[in-house]
KELUMSE-374604 format. One line per 2 residues: number of its first residue (from 1); for each residue x, y, z of N, C-alpha, C, CB. Coordinates in steps of 0.1 Angstrom, whole numbers, always signed. Each point is the difference from the previous one (the first is absolute). Glycine has a CB too. Layout:
BEGIN
NUM = X,Y,Z,X,Y,Z,X,Y,Z,X,Y,Z  ... $
***
This chain:
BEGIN
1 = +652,-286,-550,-8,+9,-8,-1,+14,+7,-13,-20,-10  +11,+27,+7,+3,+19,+0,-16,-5,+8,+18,+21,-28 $
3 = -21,-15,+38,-13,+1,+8,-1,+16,+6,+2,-27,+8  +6,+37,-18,-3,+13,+3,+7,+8,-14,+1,-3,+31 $
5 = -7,+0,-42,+3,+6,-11,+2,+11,+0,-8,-13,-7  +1,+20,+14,-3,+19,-3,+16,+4,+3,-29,+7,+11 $
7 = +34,-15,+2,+13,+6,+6,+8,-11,-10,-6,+11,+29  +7,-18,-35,+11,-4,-7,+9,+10,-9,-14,-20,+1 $
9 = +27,+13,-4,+4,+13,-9,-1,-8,-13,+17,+15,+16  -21,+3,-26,+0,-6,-16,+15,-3,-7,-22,+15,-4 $
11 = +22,-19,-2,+18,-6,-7,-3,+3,-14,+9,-23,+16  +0,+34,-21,+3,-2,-17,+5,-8,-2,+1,+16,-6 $
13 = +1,-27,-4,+8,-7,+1,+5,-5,-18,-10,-5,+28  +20,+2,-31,+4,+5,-14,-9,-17,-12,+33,+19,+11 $
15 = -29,-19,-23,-5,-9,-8,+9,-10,+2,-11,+14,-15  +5,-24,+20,+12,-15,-3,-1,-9,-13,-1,-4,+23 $
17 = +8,+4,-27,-1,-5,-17,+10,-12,+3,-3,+25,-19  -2,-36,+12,+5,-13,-4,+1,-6,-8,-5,+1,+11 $
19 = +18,-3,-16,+5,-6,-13,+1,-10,-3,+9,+13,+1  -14,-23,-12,-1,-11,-2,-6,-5,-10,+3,+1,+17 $
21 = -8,-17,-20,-4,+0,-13,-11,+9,-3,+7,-22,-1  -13,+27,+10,-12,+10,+0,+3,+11,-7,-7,-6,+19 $
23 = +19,+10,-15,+2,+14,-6,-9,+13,+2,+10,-14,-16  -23,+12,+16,-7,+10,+4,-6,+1,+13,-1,+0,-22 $
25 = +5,-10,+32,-5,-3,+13,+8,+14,+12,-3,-31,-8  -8,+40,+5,+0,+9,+15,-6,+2,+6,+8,+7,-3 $
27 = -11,-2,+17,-2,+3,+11,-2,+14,-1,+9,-17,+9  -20,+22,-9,-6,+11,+1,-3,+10,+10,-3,-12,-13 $
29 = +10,+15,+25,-4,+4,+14,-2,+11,+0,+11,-13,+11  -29,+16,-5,+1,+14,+8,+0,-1,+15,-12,+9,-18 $
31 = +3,-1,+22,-2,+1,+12,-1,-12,+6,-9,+19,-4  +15,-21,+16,-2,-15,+11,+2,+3,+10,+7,-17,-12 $
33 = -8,+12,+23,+3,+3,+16,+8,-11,+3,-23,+12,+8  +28,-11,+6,+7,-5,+9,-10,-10,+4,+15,+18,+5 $
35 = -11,-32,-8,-10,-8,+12,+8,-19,+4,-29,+16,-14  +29,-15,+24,+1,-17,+0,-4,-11,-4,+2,+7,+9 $
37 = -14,-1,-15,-10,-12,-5,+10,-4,-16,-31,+10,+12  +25,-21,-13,+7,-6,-11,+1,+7,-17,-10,-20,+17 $
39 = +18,+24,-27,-3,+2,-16,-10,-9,-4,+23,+7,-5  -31,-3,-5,-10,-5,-4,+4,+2,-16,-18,+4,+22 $
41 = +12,-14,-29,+2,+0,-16,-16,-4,-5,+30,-8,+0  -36,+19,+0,-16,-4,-9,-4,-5,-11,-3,+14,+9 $
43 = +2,-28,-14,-3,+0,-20,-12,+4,-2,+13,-19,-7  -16,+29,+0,-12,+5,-4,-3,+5,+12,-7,-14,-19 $
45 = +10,+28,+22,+2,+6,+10,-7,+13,-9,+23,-14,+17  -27,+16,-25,-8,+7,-5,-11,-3,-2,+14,+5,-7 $
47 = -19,-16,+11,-16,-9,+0,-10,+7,+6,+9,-22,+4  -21,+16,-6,-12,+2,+12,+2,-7,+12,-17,+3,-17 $
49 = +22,-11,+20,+8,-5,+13,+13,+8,+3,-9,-23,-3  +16,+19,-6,+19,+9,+0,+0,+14,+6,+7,-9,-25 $
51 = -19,+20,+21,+2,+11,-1,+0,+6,+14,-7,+0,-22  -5,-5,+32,+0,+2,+13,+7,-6,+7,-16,+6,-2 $
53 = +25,-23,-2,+9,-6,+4,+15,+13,+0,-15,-27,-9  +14,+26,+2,+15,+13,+0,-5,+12,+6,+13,-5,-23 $
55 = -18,+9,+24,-4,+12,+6,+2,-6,+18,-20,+10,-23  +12,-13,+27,+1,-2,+12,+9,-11,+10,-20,+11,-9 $
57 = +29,-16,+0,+14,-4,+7,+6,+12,-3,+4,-27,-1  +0,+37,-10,+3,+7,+0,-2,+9,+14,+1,-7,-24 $
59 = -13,+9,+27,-4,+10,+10,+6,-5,+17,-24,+6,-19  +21,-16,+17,+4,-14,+9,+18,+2,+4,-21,-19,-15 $
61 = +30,+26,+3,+12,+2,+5,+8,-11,-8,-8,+10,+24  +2,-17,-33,+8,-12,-10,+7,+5,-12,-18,-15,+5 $
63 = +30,+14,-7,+4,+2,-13,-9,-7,-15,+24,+2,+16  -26,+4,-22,-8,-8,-13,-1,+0,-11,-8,+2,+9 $
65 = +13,-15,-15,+0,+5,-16,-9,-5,-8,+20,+3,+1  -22,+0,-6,-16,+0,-11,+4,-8,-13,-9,+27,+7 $
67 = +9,-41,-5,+3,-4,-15,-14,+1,-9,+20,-19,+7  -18,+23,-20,-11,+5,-12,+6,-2,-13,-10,+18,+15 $
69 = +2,-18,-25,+4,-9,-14,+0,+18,-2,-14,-34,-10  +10,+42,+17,+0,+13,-7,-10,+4,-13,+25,-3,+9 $
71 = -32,-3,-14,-9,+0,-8,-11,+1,+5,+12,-11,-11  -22,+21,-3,-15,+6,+3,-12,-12,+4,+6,+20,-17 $
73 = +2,-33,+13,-12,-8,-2,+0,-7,+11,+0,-1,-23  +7,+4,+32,+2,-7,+15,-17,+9,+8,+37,-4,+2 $
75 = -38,-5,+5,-12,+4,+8,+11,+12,+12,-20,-30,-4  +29,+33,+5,+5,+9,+1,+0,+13,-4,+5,-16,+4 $
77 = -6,+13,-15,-8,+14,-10,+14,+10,-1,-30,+2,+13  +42,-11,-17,+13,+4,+1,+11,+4,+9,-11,+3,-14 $
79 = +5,-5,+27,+5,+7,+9,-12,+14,+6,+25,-9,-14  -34,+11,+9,-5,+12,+2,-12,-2,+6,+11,+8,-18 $
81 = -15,-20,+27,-14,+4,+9,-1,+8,+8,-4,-17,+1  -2,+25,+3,-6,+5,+10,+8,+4,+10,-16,-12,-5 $
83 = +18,-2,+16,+6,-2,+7,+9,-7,+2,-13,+7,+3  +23,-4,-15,+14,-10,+0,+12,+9,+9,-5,-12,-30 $
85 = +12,+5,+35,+9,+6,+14,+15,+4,-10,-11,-20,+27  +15,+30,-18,+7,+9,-8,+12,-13,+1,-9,+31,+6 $
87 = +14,-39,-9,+10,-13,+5,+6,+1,-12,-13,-18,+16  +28,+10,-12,+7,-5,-7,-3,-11,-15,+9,+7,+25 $
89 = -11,-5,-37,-4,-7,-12,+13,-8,-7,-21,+19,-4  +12,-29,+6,+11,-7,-14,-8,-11,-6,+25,+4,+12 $
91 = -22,+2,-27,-2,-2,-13,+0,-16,-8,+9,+25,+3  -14,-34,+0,+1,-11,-3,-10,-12,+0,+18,+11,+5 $
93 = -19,-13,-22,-14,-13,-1,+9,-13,+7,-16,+7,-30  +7,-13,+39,+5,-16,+1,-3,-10,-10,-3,+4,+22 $
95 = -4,+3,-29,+4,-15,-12,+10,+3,-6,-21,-7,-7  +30,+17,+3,+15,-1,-7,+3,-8,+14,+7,+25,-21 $
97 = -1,-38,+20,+3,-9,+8,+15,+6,+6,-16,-21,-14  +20,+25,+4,+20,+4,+5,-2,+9,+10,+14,+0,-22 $
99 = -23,+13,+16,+0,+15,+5,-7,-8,+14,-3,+24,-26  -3,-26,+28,-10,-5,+16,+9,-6,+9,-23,-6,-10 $
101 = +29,-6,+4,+13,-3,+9,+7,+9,+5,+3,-16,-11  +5,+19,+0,+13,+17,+4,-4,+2,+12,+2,+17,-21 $
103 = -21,-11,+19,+2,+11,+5,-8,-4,+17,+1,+18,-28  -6,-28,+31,-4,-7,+12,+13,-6,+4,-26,-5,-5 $
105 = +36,+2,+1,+12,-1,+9,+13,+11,+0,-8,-23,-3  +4,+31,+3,+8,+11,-1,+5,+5,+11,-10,+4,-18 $
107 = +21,+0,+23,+2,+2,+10,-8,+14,+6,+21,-14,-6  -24,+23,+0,-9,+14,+3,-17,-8,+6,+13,+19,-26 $
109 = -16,-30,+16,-15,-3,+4,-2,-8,+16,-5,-2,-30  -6,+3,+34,-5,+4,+11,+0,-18,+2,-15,+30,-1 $
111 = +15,-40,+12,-3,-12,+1,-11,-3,+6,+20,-3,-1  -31,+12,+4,-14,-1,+3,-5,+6,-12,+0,+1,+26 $
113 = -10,-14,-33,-8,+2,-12,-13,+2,+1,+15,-12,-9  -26,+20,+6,-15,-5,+5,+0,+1,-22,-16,+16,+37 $
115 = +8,-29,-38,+2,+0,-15,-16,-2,-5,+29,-12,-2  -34,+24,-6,-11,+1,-1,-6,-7,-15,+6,+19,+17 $
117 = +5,-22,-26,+1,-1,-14,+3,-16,-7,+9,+25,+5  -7,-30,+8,+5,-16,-2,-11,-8,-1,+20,+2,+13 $
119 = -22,-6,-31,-10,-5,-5,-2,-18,-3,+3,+25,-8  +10,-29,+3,-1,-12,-3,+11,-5,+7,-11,+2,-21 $
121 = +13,-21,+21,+10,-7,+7,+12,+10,-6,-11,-28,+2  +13,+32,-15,+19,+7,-2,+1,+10,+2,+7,-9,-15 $
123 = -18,+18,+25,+2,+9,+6,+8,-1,+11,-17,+6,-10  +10,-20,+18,+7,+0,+15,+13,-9,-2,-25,+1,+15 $
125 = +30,-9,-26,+10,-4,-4,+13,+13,+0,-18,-18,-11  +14,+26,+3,+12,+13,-5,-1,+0,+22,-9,+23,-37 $
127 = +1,-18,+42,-1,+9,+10,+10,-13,+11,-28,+17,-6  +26,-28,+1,+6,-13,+12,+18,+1,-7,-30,-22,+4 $
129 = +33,+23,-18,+12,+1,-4,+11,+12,+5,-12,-13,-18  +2,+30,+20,+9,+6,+4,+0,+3,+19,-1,+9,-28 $
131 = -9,-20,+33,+9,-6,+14,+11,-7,-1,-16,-3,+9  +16,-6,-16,+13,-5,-2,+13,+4,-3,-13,-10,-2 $
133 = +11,+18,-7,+10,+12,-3,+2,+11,+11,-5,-4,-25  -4,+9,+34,-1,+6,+11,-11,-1,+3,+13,+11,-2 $
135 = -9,-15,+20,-9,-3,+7,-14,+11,+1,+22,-14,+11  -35,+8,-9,-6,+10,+1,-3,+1,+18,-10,-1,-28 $
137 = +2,+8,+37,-3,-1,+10,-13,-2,+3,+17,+8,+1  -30,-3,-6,-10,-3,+1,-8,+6,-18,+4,-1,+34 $
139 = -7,-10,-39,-11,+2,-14,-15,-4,+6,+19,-9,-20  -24,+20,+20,-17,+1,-2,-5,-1,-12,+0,+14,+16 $
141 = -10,-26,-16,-8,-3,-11,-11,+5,-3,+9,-17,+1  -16,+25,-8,-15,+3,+0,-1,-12,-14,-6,+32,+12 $
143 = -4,-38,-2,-11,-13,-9,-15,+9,+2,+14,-32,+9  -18,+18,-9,-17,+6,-1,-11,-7,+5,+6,+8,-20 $
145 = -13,-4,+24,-13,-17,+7,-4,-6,-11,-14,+10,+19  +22,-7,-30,-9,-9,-14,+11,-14,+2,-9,+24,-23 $
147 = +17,-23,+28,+7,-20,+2,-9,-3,+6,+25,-3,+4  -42,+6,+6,-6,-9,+8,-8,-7,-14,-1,+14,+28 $
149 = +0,-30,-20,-14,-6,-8,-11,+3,-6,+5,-7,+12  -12,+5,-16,-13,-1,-3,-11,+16,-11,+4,-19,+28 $
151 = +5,+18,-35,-8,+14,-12,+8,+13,+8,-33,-10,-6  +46,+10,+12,+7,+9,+3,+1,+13,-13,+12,-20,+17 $
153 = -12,+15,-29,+4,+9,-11,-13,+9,+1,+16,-17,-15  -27,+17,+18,-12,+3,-4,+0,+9,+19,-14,-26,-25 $
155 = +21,+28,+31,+1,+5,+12,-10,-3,+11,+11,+17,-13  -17,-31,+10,-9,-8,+2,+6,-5,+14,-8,-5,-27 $
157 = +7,+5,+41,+6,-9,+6,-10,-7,+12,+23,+13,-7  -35,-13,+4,-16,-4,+3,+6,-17,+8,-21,+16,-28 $
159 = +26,-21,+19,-2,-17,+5,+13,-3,+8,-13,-9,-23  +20,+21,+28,+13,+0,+7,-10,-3,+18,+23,+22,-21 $
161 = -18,-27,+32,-1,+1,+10,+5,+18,+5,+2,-31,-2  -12,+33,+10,+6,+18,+2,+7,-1,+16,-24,+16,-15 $
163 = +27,-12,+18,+9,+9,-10,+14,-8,-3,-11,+25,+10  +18,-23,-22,+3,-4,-11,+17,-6,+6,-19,+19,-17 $
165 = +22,-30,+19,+11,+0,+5,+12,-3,-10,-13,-6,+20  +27,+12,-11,+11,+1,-14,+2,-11,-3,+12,+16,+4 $
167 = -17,-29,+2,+2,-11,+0,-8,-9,-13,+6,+6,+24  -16,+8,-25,-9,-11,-11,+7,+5,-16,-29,+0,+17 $
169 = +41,+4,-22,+6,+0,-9,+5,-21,-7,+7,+33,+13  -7,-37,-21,+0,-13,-1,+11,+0,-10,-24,-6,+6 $
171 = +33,+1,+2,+20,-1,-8,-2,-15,+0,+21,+20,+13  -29,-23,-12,+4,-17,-4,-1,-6,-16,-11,-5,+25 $
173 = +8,+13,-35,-6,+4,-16,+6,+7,-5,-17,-1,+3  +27,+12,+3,+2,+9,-2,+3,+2,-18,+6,+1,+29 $
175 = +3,-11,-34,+3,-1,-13,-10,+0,-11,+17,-11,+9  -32,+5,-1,-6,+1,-13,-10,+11,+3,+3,-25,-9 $
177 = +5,+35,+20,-11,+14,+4,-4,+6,-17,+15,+10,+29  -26,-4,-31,-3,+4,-12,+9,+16,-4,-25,-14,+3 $
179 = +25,+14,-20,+9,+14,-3,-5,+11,+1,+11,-9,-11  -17,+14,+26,-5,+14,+0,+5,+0,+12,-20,+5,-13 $
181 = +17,+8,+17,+3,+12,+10,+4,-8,+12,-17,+20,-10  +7,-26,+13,-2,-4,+16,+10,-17,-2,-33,+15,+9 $
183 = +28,-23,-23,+14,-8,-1,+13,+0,+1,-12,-3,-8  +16,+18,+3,+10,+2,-2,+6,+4,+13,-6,+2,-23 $
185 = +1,+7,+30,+5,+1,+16,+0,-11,+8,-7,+19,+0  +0,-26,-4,+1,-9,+8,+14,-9,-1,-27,+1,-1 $
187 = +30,-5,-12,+14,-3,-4,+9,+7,+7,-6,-4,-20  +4,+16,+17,+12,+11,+9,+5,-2,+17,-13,+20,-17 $
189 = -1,-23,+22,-4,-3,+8,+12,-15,+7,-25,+14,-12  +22,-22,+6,+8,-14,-6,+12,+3,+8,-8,-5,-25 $
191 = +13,+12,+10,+17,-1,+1,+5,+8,+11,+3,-2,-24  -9,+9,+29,+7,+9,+15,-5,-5,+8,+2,+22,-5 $
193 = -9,-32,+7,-1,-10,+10,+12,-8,-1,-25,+0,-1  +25,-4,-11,+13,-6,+0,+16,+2,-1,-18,-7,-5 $
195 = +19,+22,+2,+12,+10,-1,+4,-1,+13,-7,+15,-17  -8,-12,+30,+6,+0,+11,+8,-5,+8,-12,+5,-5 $
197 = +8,-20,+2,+10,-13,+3,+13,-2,-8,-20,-11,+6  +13,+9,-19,+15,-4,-3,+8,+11,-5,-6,-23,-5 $
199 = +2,+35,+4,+10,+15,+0,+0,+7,+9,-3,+3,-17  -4,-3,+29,+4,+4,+12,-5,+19,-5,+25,-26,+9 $
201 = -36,+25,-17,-4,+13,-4,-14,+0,+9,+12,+2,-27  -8,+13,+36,-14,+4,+9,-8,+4,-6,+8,+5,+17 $
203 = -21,-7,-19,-9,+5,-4,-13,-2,+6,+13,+1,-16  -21,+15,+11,-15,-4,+9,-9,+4,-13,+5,+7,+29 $
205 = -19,-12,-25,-9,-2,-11,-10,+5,+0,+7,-16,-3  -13,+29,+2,-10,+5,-3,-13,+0,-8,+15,+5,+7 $
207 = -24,-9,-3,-15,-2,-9,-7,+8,-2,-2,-16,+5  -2,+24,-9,-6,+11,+3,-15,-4,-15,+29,+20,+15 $
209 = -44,-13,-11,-7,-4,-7,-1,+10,-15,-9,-12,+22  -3,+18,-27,-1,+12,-3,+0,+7,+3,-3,-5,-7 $
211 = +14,+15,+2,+5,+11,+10,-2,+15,-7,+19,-18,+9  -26,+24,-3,-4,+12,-5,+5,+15,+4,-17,-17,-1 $
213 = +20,+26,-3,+6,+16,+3,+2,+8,-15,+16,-9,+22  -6,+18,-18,-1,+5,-11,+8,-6,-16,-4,+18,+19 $
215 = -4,-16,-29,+11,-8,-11,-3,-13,+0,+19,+13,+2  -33,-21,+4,+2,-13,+6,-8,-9,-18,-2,+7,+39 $
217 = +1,-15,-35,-5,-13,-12,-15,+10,-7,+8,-31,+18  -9,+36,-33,-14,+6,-5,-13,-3,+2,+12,+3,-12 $
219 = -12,-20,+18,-12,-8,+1,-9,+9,+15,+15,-27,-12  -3,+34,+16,-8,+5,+18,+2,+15,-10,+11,-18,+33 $
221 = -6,+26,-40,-10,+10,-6,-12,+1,-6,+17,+3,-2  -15,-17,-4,-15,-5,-7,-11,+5,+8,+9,-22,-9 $
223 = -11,+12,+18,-6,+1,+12,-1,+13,+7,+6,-21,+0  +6,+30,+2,-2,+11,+6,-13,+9,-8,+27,-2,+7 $
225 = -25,+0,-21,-10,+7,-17,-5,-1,+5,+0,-4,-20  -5,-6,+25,-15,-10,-6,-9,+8,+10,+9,-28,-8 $
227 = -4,+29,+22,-7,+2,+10,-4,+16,-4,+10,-19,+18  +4,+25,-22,-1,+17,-1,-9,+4,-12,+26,+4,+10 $
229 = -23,-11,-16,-13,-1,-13,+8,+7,-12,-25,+3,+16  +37,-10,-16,+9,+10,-9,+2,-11,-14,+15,+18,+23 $
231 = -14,-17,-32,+3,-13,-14,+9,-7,+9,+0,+13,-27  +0,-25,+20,+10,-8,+0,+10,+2,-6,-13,-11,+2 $
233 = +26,+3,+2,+8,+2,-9,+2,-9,-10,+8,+11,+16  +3,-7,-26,+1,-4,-11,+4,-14,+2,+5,+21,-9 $
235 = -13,-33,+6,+3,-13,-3,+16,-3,-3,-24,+0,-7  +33,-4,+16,+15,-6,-6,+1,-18,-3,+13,+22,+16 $
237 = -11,-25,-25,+10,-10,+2,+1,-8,+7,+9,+12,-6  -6,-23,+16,+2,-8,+10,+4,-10,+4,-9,+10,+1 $
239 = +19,-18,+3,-2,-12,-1,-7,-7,+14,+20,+3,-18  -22,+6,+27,-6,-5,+9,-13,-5,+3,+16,+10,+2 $
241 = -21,-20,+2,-11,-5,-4,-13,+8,+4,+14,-21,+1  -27,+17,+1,-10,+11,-2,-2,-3,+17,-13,+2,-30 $
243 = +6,+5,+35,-4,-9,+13,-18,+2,+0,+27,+7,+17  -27,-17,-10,-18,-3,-8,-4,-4,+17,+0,-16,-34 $
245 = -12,+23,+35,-7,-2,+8,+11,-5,+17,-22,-6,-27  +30,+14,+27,+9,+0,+11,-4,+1,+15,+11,+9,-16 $
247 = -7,-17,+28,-5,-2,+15,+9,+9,+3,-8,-24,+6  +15,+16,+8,+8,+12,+14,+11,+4,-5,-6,-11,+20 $
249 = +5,+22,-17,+21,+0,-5,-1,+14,+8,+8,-12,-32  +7,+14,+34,+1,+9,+7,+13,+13,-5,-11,-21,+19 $
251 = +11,+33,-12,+13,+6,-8,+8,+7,+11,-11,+3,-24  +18,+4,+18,+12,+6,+10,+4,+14,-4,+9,-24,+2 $
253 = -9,+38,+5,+3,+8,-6,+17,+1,+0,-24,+8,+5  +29,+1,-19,+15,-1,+1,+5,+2,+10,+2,+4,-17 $
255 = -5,+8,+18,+9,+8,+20,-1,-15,+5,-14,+32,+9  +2,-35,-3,+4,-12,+9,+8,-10,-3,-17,+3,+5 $
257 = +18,-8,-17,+9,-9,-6,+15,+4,+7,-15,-2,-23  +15,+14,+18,+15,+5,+5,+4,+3,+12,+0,+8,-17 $
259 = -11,-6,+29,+3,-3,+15,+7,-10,+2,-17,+9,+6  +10,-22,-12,+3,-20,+3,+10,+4,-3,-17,-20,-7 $
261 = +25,+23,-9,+10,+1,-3,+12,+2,+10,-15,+5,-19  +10,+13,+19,+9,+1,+13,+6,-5,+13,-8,+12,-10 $
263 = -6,-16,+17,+1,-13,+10,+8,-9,-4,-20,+1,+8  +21,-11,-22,+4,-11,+1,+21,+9,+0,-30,-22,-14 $
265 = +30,+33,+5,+17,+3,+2,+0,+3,+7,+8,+3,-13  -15,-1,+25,+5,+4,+14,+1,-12,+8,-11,+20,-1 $
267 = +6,-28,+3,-4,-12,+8,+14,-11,-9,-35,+6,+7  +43,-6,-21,+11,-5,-7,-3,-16,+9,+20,+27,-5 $
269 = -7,-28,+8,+1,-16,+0,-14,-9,+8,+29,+4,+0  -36,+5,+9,-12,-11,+7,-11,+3,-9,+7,+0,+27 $
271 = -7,+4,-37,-10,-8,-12,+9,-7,-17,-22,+22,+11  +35,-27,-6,+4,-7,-11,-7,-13,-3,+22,+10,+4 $
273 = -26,-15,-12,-8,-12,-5,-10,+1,+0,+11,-11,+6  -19,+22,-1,-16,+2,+5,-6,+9,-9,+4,-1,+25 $
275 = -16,-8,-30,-10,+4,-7,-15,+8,+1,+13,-16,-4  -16,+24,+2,-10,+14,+8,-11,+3,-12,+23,+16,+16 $
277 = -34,-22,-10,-12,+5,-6,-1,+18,+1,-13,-26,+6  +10,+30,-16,-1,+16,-3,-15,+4,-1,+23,+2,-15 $
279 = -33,+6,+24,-14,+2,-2,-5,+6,+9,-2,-17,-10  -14,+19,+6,-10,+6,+5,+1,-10,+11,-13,+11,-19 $
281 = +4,-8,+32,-4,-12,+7,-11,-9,-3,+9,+13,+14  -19,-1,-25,-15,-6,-4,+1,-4,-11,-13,+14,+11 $
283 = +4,-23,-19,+0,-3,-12,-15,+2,+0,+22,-15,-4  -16,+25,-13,-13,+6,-8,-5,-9,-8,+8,+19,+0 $
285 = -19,-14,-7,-5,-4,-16,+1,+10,-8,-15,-14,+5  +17,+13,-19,-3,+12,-4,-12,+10,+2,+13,-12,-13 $
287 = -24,+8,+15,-12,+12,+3,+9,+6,+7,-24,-10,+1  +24,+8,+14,+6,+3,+14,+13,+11,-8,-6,-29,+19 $
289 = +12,+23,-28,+10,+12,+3,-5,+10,-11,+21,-14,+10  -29,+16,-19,-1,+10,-5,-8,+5,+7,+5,-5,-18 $
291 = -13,+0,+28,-7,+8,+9,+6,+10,+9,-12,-17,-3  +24,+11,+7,+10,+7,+10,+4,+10,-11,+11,-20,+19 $
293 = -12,+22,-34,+11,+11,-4,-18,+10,-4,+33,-16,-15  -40,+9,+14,-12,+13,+1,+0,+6,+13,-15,-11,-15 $
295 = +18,+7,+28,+0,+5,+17,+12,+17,-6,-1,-36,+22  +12,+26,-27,+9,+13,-1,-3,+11,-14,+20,-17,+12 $
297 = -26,+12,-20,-3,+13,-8,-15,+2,+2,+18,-2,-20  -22,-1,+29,-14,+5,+5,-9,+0,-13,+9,+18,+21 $
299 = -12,-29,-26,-10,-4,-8,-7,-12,-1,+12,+14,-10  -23,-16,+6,-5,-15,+1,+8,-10,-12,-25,+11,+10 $
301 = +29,-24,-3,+8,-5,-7,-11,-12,-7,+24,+9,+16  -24,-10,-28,-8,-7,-15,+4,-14,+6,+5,+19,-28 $
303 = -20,-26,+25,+2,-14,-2,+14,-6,-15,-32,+1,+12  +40,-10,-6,+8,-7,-10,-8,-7,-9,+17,-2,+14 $
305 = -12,+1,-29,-6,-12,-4,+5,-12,+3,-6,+12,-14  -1,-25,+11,+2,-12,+1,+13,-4,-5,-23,-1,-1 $
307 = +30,+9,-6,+11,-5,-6,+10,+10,+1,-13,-16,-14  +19,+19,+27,+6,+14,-4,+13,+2,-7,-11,+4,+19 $
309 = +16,-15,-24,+11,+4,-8,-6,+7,-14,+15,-21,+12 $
***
C-alpha cells in the first residue's frame, strides 16, 4: 500500500471498455495513483458505507471501482453524495443476473470485492459463480449483527451475553432462519462459509450494527427532529417491522466502518475465513442515545414515548 500518498505520482490513465454479452460494460477511469496495495472493486460504493469506503482506499493509494445501479433511488443518491471519491464507475444492477456476471469476471475488474449490496442467498450465489469463472482473491461481506439470536430484528441484543461473540450467530437452523434482513444474511452468511471450502473462495465477514453518517437510515433523522424540535418526517411505507419498546444495541459510524474495511484489504489473506463484529465498544438504549445527539446540538433532549416507533 502507498504509505506516502502526497509524493506518489498521479496517472491519467485512458477508458478500458469491455466487450461482451454486456455490451455496455465500461470502465470509467479518472484520477488514480500508483500503489502496491491491491485493486479494489466496491458494490454499492456509492452507499452510506460505500461512499467513505471508496474514498479512503482511494486516498490509501488503491485502484477503485465503484459498482452502482446508477439510479436516483439508490441510497447513493445516483452517484452524487457528498463525499463520493472521484473513482473509476461502472454502471451495473446485479440483479440483471448476465450483466453482474460479465461484469465481476471481467478481465478489467478488480479480484478484491468489499460488497455492500449482497442481500439474499442469489446474491452470494451470482458472486460464488463468477469465482468460478474467475478466480476472485479476497470478497468482503458486509452482513449485519441482525444474524445474532434473540429479537436481533428489533436491534434488541439485551439477552445476548456481552460482549457479543461472533460465535453466538446459530448455523445449525440456518434453513429455517426467518425471511428478513438479519435471516437473510445470515443465509449469505451460510453459503460463503461454505464457498470457502468447497470453492476455495476467500472471504471475510463483516457485522457491523446501526450505522450512522451522512445519508444514513431516516429513523436516526427522526430522532435527530425530534431532539432539534424540528417536524417529523413524512411517514413512508415499510416493510420493516416497528421496534417497540427496544434494550442495548449499539452503532457504528460510516468513516469507521471503512477504516475495518481498509484493515481487513490490507491485512488480505490473514483474515480469510474470519468473521468481525463491527461497533461501538458501549451499548446504548435509546434514551442514552438521543441524549448523546442533544450533548451535540446543545439542547435538552425530550423524554421518548413508550412506544417509539
Amino acid at each position: 500500500m502507498a504509505t506516502a500518498l502526497l509524493s506518489s505520482t498521479r496517472l491519467r490513465a485512458l477508458t478500458l471498455a469491455g466487450v461482451g454479452a454486456l455490451g455496455s460494460l465500461a470502465f470509467s477511469r479518472r484520477w488514480v495513483f500508483a500503489s502496491s496495495g491491491p485493486d479494489v472493486l466496491i458494490i454499492g460504493g456509492t452507499g452510506l458505507m460505500g461512499a467513505p469506503t471508496a474514498r479512503l482506499l482511494q486516498w490509501q493509494g488503491h485502484r477503485v471501482v465503484v459498482m452502482s445501479r446508477g439510479t436516483s433511488k439508490g441510497m447513493g443518491c445516483g452517484g452524487h453524495r457528498a463525499d463520493q471519491a472521484d473513482c473509476e464507475m461502472l454502471v451495473c444492477d446485479r440483479n440483471a443476473k448476465t450483466d453482474f456476471l460479465e461484469a465481476l469476471s471481467s478481465a478489467q475488474c478488480p479480484r478484491v470485492v468489499v460488497d455492500f449490496t449482497a442481500l439474499t442467498p442469489e446474491h452470494i450465489e451470482d458472486v460464488i459463480a463468477a469465482h468460478k469463472r474467475r478466480r476472485l482473491d479476497h470478497y468482503i461481506f458486509i452482513s449485519t449483527n441482525m444474524v445474532y439470536p434473540g429479537g436481533v430484528e428489533d436491534m434488541d441484543i439485551t439477552g445476548l451475553p456481552q460482549p457479543v461473540a461472533e460465535e453466538a450467530a446459530d448455523f445449525s437452523s440456518v434453513d429455517a432462519a426467518p425471511d428478513t434482513y438479519g435471516g437473510k444474511k445470515l443465509k449469505c452468511e451460510a453459503l460463503l462459509r461454505r464457498a470457502l471450502k468447497d470453492d476455495n473462495l476467500p472471504s471475510t465477514i463483516l457485522r457491523p450494527p446501526a450505522v450512522v453518517g451522512p445519508g444514513c437510515d431516516s429513523r436516526h433523522e427522526q430522532l435527530q427532529r425530534l431532539v432539534a424540535g424540528l417536524p417529523p418526517l413524512k411517514a413512508r411505507a415499510t416493510k420493516r417491522p416497528l421496534t417497540v419498546n427496544p434494550g442495548l444495541f449499539r452503532v457504528a459510524y460510516s468513516g469507521d466502518v471503512a477504516q475495518i474495511i481498509a484493515a481487513v484489504v490490507a491485512r488480505g489473506q490473514a483474515v480469510h475465513g474470519e468473521t468481525f463484529n463491527v461497533a461501538s465498544t458501549e451499548s446504548i438504549t435509546l434514551q442514552e442515545y438521543v441524549a448523546a445527539i442533544g450533548i451535540h446540538l446543545r439542547r435538552e433532549p425530550p423524554e421518548l414515548p413508550s412506544e417509539p416507533s
